[in-house]
MMTF fields as JSON, N, C-alpha, C and O atoms, coordinates in Angstrom:
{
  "mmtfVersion": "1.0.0",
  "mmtfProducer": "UNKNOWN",
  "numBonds": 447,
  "numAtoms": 448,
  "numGroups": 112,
  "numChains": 1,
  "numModels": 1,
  "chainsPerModel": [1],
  "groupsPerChain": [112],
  "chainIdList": ["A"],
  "bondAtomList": [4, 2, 8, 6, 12, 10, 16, 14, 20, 18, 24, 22, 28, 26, 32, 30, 36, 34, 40, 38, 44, 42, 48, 46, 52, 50, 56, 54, 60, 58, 64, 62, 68, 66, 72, 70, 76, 74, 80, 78, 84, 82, 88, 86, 92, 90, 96, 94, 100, 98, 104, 102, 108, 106, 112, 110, 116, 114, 120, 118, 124, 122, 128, 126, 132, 130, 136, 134, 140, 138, 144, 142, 148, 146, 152, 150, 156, 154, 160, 158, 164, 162, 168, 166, 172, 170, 176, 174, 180, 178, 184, 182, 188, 186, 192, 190, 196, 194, 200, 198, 204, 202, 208, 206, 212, 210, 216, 214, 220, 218, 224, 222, 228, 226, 232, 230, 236, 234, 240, 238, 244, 242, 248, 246, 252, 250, 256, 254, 260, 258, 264, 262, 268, 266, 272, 270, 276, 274, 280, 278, 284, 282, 288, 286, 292, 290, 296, 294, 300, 298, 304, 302, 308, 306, 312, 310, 316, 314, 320, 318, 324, 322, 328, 326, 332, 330, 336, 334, 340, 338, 344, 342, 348, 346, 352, 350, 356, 354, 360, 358, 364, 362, 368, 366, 372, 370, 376, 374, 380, 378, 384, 382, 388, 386, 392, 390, 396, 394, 400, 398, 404, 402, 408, 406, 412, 410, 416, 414, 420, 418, 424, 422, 428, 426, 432, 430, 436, 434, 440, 438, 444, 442],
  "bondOrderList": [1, 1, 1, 1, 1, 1, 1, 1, 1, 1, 1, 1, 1, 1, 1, 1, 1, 1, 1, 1, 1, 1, 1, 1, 1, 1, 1, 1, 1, 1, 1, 1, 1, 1, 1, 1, 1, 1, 1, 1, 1, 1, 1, 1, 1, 1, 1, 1, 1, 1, 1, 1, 1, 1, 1, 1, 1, 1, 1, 1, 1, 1, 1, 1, 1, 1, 1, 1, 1, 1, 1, 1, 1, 1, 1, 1, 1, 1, 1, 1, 1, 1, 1, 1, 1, 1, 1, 1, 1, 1, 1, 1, 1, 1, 1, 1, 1, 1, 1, 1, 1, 1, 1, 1, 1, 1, 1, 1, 1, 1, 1],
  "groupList": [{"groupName": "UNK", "atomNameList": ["N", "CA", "C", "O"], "elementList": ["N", "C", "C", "O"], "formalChargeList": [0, 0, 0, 0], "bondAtomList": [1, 0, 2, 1, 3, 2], "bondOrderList": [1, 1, 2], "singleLetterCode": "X", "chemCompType": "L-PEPTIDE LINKING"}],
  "groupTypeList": [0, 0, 0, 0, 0, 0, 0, 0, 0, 0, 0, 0, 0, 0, 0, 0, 0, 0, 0, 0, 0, 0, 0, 0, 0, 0, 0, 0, 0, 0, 0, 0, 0, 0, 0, 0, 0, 0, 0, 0, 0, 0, 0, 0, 0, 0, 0, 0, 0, 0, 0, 0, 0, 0, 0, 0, 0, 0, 0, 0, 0, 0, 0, 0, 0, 0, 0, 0, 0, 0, 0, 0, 0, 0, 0, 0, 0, 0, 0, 0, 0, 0, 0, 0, 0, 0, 0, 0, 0, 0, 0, 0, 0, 0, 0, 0, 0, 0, 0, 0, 0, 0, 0, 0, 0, 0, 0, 0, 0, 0, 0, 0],
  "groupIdList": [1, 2, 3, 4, 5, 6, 7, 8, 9, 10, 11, 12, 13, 14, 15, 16, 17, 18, 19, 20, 21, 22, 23, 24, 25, 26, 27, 28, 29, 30, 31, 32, 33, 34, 35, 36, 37, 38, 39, 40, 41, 42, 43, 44, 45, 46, 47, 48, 49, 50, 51, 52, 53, 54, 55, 56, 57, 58, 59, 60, 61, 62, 63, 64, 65, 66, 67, 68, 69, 70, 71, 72, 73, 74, 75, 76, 77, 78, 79, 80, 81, 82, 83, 84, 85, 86, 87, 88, 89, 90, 91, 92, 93, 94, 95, 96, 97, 98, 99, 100, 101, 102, 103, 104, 105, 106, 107, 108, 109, 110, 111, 112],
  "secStructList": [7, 7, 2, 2, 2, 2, 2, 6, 7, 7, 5, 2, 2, 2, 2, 4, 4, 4, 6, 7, 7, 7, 6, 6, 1, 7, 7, 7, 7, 6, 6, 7, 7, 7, 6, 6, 7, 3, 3, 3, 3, 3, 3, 3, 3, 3, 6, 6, 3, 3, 3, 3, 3, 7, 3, 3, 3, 7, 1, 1, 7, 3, 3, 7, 3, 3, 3, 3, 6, 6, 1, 1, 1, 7, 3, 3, 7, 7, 5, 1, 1, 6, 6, 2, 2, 2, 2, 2, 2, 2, 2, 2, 2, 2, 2, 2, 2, 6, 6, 6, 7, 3, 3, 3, 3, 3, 3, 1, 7, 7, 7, 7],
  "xCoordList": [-60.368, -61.743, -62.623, -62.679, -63.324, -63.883, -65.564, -65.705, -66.66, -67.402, -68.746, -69.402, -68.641, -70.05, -69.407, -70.336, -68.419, -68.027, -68.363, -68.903, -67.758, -68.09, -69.666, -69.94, -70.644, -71.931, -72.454, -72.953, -72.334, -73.132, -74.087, -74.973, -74.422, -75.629, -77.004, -77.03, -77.727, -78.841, -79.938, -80.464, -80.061, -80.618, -82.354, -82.886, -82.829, -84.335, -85.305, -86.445, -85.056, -86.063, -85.722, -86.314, -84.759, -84.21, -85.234, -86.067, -84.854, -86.141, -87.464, -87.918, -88.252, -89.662, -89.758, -90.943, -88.825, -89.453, -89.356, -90.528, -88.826, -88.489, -89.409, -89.288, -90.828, -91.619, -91.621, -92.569, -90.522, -90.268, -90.954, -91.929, -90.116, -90.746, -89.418, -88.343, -89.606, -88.527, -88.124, -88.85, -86.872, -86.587, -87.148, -86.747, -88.194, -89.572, -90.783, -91.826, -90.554, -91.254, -92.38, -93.164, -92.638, -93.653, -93.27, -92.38, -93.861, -93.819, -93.414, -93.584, -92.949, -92.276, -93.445, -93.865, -93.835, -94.575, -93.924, -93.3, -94.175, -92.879, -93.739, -93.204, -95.129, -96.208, -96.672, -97.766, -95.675, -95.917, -96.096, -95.809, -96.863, -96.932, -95.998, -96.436, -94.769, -93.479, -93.396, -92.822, -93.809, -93.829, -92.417, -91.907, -91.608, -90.505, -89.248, -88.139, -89.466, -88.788, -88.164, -88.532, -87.212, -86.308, -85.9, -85.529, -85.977, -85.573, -84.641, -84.584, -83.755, -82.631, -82.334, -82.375, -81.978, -81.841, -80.945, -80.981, -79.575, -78.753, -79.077, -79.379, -78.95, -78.702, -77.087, -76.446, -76.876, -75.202, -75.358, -76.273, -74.305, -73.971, -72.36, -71.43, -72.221, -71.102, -70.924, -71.098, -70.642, -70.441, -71.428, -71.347, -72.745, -74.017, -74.759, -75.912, -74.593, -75.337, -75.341, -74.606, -77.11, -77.505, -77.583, -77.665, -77.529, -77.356, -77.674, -77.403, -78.432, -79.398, -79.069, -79.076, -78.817, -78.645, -79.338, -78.608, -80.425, -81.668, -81.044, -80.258, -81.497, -81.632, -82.612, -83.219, -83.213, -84.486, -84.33, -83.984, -84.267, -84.04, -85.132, -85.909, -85.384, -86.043, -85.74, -84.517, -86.547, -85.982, -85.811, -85.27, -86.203, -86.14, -84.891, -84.749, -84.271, -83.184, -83.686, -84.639, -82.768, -82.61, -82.011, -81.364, -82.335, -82.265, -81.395, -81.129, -80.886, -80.464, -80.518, -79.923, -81.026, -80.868, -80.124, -79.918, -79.712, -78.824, -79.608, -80.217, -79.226, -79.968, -78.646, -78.314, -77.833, -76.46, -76.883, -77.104, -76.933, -76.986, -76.041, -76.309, -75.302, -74.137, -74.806, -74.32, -75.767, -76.367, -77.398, -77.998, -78.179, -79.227, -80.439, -81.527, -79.581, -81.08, -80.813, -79.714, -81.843, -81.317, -80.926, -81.191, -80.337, -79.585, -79.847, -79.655, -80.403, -80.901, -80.195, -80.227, -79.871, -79.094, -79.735, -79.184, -80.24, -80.635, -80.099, -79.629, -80.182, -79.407, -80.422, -81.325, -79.897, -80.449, -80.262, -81.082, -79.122, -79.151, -79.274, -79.06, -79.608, -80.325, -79.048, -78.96, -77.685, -76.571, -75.228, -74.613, -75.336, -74.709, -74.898, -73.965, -76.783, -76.977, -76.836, -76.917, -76.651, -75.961, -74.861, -74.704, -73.683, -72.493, -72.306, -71.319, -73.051, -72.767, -73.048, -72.201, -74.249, -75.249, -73.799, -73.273, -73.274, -72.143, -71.149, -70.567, -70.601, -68.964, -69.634, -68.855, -70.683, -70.924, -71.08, -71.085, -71.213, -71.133, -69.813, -69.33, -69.134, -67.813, -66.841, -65.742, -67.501, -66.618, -66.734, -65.746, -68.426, -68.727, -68.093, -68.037, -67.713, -67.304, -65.992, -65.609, -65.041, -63.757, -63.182, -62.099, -64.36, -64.757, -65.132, -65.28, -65.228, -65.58, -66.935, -67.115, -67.92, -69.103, -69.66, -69.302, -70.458, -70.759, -72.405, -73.443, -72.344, -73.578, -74.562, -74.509, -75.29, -76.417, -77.388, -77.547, -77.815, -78.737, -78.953, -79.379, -78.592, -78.421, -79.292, -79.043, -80.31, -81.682, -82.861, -82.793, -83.773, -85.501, -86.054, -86.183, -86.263, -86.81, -88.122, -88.934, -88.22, -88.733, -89.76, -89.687, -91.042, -92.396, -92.982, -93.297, -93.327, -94.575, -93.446, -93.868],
  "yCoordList": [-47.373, -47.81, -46.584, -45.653, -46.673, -45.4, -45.297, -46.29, -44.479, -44.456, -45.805, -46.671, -45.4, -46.467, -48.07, -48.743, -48.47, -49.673, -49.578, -50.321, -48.389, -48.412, -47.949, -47.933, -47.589, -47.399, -49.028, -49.331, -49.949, -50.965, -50.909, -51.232, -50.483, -49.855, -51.336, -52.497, -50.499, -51.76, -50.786, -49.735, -51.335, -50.323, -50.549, -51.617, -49.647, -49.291, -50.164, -50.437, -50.477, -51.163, -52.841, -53.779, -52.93, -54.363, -54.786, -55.686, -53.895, -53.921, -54.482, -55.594, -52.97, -53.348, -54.379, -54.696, -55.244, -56.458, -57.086, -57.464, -57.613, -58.1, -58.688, -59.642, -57.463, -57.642, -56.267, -55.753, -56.021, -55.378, -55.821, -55.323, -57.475, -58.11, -57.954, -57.533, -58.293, -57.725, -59.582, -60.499, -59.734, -61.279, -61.661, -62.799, -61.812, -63.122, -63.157, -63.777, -62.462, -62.344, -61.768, -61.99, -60.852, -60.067, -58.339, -57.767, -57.899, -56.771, -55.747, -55.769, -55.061, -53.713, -52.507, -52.128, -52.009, -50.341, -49.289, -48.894, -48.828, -47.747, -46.418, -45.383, -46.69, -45.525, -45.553, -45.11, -46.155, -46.047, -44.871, -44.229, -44.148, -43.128, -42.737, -42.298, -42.861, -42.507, -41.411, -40.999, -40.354, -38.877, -38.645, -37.642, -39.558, -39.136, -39.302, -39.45, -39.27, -39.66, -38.582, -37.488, -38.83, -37.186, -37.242, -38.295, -36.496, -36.48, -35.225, -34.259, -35.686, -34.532, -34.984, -36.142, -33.772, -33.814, -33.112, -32.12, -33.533, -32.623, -32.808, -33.881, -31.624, -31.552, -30.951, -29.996, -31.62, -31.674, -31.351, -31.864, -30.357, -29.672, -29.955, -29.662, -30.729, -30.662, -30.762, -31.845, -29.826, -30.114, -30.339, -30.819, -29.305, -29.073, -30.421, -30.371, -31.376, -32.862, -31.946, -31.185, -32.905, -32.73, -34.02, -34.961, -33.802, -35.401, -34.936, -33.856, -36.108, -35.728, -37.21, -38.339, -36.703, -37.996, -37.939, -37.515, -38.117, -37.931, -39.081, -40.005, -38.786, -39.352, -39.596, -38.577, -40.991, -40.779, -41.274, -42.368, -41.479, -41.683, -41.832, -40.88, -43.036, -43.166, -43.734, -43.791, -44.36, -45.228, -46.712, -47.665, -46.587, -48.199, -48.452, -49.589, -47.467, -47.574, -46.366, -45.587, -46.571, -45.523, -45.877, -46.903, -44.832, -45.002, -43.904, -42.841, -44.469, -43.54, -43.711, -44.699, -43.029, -42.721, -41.703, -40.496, -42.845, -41.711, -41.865, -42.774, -40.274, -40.332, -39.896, -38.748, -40.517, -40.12, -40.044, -41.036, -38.629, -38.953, -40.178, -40.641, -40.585, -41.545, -42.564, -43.385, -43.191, -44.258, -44.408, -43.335, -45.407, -45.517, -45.303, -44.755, -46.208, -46.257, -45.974, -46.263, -45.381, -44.525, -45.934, -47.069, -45.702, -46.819, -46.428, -45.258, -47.504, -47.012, -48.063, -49.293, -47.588, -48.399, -48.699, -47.98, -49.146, -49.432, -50.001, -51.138, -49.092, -49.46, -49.531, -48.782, -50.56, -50.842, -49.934, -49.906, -48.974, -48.021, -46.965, -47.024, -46.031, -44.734, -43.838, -43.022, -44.081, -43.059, -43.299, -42.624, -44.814, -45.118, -44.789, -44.58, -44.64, -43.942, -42.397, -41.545, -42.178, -40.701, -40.376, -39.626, -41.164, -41.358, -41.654, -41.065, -42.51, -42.644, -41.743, -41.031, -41.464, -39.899, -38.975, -38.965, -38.244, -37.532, -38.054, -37.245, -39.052, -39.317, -39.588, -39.606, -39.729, -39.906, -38.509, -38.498, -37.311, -35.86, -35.734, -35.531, -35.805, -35.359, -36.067, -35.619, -37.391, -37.654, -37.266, -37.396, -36.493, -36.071, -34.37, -33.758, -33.84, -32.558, -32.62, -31.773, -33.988, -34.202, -34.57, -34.378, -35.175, -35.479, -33.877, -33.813, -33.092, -31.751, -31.096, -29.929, -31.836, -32.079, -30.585, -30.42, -29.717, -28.581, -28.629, -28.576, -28.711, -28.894, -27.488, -26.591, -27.489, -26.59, -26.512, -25.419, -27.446, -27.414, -28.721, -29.83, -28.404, -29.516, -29.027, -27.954, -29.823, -29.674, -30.511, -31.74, -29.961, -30.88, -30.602, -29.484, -31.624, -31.609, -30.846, -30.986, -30.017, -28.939, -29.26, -30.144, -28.706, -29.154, -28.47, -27.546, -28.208, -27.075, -26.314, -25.465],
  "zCoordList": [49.295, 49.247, 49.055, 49.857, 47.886, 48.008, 48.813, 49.527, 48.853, 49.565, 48.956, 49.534, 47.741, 47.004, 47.919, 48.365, 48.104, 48.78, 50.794, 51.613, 50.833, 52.302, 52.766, 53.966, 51.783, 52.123, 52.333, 53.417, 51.363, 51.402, 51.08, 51.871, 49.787, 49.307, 48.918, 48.51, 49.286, 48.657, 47.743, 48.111, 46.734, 45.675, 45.908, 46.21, 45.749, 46.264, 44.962, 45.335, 43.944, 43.223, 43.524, 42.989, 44.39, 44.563, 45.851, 45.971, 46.599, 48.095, 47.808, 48.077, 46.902, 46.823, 45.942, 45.829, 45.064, 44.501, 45.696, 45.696, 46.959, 47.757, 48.733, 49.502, 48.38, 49.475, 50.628, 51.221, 50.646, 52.219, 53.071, 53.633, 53.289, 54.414, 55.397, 54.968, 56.572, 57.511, 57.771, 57.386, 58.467, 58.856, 59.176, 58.934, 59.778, 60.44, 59.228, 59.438, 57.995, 57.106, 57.027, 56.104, 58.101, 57.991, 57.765, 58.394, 57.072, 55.914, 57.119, 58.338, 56.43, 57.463, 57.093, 56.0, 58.703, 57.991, 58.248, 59.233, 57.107, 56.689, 57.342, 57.74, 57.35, 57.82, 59.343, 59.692, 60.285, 61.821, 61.723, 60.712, 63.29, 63.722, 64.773, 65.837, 64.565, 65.241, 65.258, 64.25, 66.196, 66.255, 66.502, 66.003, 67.314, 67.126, 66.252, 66.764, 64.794, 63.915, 63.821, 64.249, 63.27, 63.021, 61.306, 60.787, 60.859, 59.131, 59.161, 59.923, 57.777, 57.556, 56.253, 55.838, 55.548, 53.798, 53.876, 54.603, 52.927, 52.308, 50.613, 50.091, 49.966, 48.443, 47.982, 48.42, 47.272, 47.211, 45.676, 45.032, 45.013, 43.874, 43.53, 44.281, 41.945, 41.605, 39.969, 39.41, 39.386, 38.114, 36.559, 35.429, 37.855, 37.138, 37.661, 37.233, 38.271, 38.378, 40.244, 40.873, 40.508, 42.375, 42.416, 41.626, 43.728, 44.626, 45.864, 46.389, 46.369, 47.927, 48.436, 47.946, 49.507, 51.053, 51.996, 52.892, 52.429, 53.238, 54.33, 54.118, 55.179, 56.917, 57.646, 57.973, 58.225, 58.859, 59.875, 59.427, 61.563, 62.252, 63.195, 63.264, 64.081, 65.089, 66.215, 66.344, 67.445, 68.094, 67.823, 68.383, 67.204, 66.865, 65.282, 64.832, 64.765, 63.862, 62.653, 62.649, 61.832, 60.892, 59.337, 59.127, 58.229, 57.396, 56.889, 57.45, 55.409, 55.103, 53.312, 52.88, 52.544, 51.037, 50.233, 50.36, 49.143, 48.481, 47.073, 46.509, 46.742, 45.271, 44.526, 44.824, 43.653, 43.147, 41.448, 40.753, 40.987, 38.955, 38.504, 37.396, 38.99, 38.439, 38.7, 37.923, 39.391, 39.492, 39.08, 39.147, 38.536, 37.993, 38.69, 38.513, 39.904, 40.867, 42.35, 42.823, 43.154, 44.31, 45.321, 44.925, 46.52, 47.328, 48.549, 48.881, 49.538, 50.543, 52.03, 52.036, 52.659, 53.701, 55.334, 56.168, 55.604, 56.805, 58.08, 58.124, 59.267, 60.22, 61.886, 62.258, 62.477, 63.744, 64.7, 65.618, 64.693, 66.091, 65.216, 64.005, 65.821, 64.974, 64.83, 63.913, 66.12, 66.259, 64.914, 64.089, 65.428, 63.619, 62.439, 61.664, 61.954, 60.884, 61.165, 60.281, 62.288, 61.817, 61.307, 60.344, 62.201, 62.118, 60.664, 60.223, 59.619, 58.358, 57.874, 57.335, 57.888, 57.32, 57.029, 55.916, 58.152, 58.258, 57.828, 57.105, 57.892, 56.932, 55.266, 54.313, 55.124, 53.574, 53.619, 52.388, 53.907, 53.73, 53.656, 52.543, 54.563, 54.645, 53.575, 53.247, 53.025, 52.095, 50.83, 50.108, 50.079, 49.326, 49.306, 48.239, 50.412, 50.71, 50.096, 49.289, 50.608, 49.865, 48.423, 47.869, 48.063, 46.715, 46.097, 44.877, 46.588, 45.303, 45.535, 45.186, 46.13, 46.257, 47.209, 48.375, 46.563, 47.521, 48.247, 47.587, 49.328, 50.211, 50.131, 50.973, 49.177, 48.706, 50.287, 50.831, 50.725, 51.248, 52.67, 52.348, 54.278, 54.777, 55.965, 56.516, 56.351, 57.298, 57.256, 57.281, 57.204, 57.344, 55.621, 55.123, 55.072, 54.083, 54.214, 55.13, 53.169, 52.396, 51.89, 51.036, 52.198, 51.73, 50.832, 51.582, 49.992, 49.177, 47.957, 47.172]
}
C-alpha cells in the first residue's frame, strides 16, 4: 500500500466547492484566534521537483497538507485529535525519506 492510499487524501479545490461547512452545516472558521495553534512545514527535494507537507495543530484537531508536483491539486487531511495528526505528519515524512525524498527544510513556516 503505498502512502497516496494511506493518507486519505481529500483534494483542496474539492473542499472549497463544498462550502467548508462542517457536519451540522455550519461553515468552519479557519480564522479563530487560537493562540495556541502550532504550525510546522517540511520542504522535501527529489529529482529537481519540491514538495511541502505543512502541519497545523490545535486543541480542538489538526490538519495536515500536502503539496506533491505529481498531483494536480494540493490534498489536505483533517483530523480530530491533534496527536494523530502528528503521528501522520511524521510517518508521511518518514515514508517520503524512504521513498528518496530529501528533507530541505523541517520547522515553522517562513515569513518574508
Amino acid at each position: 500500500m503505498d502512502e497516496l492510499d494511506e493518507f486519505d487524501e481529500e483534494l483542496i479545490d474539492e473542499e472549497a466547492s463544498a462550502g467548508d461547512a462542517d457536519d451540522d452545516g455550519e461553515p468552519e472558521d479557519d480564522d479563530d484566534d487560537d493562540d495556541s495553534a502550532e504550525f510546522r512545514a517540511a520542504l522535501l527535494s527529489k529529482h529537481e521537483m519540491i514538495a511541502l507537507i505543512s502541519l497545523r495543530t490545535a486543541a480542538r484537531g489538526g490538519r495536515i497538507v500536502r503539496v506533491d508536483p505529481r498531483q494536480p491539486l494540493p490534498a489536505a487531511k483533517f483530523y480530530e485529535d491533534p496527536a494523530e495528526a502528528l503521528r501522520w505528519f511524521r510517518r508521511s515524512l518518514a515514508t517520503s525519506r524512504r521513498n528518496g525524498w530529501v528533507v530541505v527544510y523541517d520547522g515553522e513556516p517562513l515569513f518574508g
